[in-house]
C-alpha positions as CSV (number, residue, x, y, z in Angstrom):
1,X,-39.3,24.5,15.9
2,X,-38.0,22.2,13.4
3,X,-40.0,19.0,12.4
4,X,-38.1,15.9,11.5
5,X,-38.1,15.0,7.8
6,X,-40.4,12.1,8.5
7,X,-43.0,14.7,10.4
8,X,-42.5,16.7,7.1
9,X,-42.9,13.6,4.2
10,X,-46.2,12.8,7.4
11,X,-47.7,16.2,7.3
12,X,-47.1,16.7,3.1
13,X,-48.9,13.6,2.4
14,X,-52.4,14.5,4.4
15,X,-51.7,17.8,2.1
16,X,-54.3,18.1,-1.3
17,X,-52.9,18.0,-4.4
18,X,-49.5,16.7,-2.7
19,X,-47.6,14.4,-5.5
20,X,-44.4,12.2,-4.0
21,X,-42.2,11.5,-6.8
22,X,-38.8,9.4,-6.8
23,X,-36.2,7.7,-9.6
24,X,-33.4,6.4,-9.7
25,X,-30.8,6.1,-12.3
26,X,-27.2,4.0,-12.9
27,X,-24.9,4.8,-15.5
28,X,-21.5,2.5,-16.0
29,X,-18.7,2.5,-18.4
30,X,-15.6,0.9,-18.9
31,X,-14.2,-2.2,-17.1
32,X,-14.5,-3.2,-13.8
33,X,-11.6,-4.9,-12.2
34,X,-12.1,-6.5,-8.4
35,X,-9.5,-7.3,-6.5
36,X,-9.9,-11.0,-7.3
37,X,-8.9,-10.4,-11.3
38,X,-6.2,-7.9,-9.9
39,X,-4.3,-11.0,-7.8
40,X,-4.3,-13.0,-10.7
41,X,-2.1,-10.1,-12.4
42,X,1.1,-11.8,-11.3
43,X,4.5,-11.0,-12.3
44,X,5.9,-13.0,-16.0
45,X,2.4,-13.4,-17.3
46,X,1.7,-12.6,-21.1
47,X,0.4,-9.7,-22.8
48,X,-2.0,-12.5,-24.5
49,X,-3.5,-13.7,-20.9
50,X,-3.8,-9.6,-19.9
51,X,-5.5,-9.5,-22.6
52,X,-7.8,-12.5,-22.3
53,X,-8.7,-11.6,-18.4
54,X,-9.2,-8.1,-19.0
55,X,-10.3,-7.4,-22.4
56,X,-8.2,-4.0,-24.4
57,X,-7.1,-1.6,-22.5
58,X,-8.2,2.4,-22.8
59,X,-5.1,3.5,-23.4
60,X,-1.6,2.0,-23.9
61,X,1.7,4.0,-23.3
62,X,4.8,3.5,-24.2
63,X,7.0,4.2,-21.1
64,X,10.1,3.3,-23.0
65,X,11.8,1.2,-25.4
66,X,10.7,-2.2,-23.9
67,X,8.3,-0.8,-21.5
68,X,4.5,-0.4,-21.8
69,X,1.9,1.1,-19.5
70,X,-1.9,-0.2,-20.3
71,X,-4.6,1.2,-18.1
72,X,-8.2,0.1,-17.5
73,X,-10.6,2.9,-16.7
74,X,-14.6,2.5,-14.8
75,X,-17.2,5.1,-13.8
76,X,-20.0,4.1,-11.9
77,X,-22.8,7.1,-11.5
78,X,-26.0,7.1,-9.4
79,X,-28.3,9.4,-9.7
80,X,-31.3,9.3,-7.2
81,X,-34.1,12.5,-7.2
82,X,-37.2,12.3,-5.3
83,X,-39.6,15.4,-4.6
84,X,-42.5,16.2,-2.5
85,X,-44.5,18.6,-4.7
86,X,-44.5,22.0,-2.8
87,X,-42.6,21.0,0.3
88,X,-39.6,18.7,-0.8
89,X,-36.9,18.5,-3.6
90,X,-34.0,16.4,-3.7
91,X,-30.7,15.1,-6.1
92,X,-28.0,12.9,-5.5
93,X,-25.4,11.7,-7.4
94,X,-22.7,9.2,-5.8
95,X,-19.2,8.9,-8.4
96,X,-17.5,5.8,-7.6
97,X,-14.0,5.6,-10.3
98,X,-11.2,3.4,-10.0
99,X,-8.3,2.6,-13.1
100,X,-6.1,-0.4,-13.4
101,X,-2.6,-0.3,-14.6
102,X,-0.5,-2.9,-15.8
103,X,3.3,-2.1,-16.6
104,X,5.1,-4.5,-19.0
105,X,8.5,-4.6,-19.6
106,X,10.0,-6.7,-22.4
107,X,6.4,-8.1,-23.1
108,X,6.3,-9.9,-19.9
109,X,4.0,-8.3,-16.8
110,X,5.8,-6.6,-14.1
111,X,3.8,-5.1,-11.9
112,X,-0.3,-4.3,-11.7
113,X,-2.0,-2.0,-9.1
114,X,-5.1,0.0,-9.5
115,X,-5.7,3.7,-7.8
């Protein structure tokens, strides 16, 4: 028979010497770009307003002799762990990664889209 995990966390705690234990952890780097900042990315604007709405870049590429490639990475880690001393252990980690790109050409924006 196989108790539900609430019967389990239910029996461990009328257990002696039973510790319950949980924490949580975020990590974050890089820039963040929601779809609100992407629309503004519109075709003709400026390196200098890229620049001003999105801060530097990570990288920038040259993807030819006029053309430039800038990209924008984030990384967003959570890390919960929680254990029930003697009956219960448990880690997870959700990833959530996205990058920007912004191709120029001639020093004007052409095109942005984010993966």
């Amino acid at each position: 028979m196989k108790l539900p995990l609430l019967g389990v966390l239910v029996l461990a705690c009328c257990l002696p010497g039973c510790v319950i234990d949980t924490s949580s952890r975020s990590e974050n780097s890089g820039r963040r770009v929601g779809r609100e900042t992407l629309e503004q990315l519109q075709p003709g604007r400026s390196q200098e307003f890229v620049l001003a709405l999105l801060g530097d870049p990570n990288t920038r590429s040259s993807a030819g002799e006029k053309t430039e490639i800038w990209k924008w990475e984030y990384r967003s880690r959570e890390h919960h762990d929680g254990s029930l001393i003697f009956v219960l252990d448990s880690h997870k980690t959700t990833e959530v990664r996205s990058t920007t790109y912004v191709l120029f050409e001639d020093g004007k924006l052409a095109k942005a889209w984010q993966d």
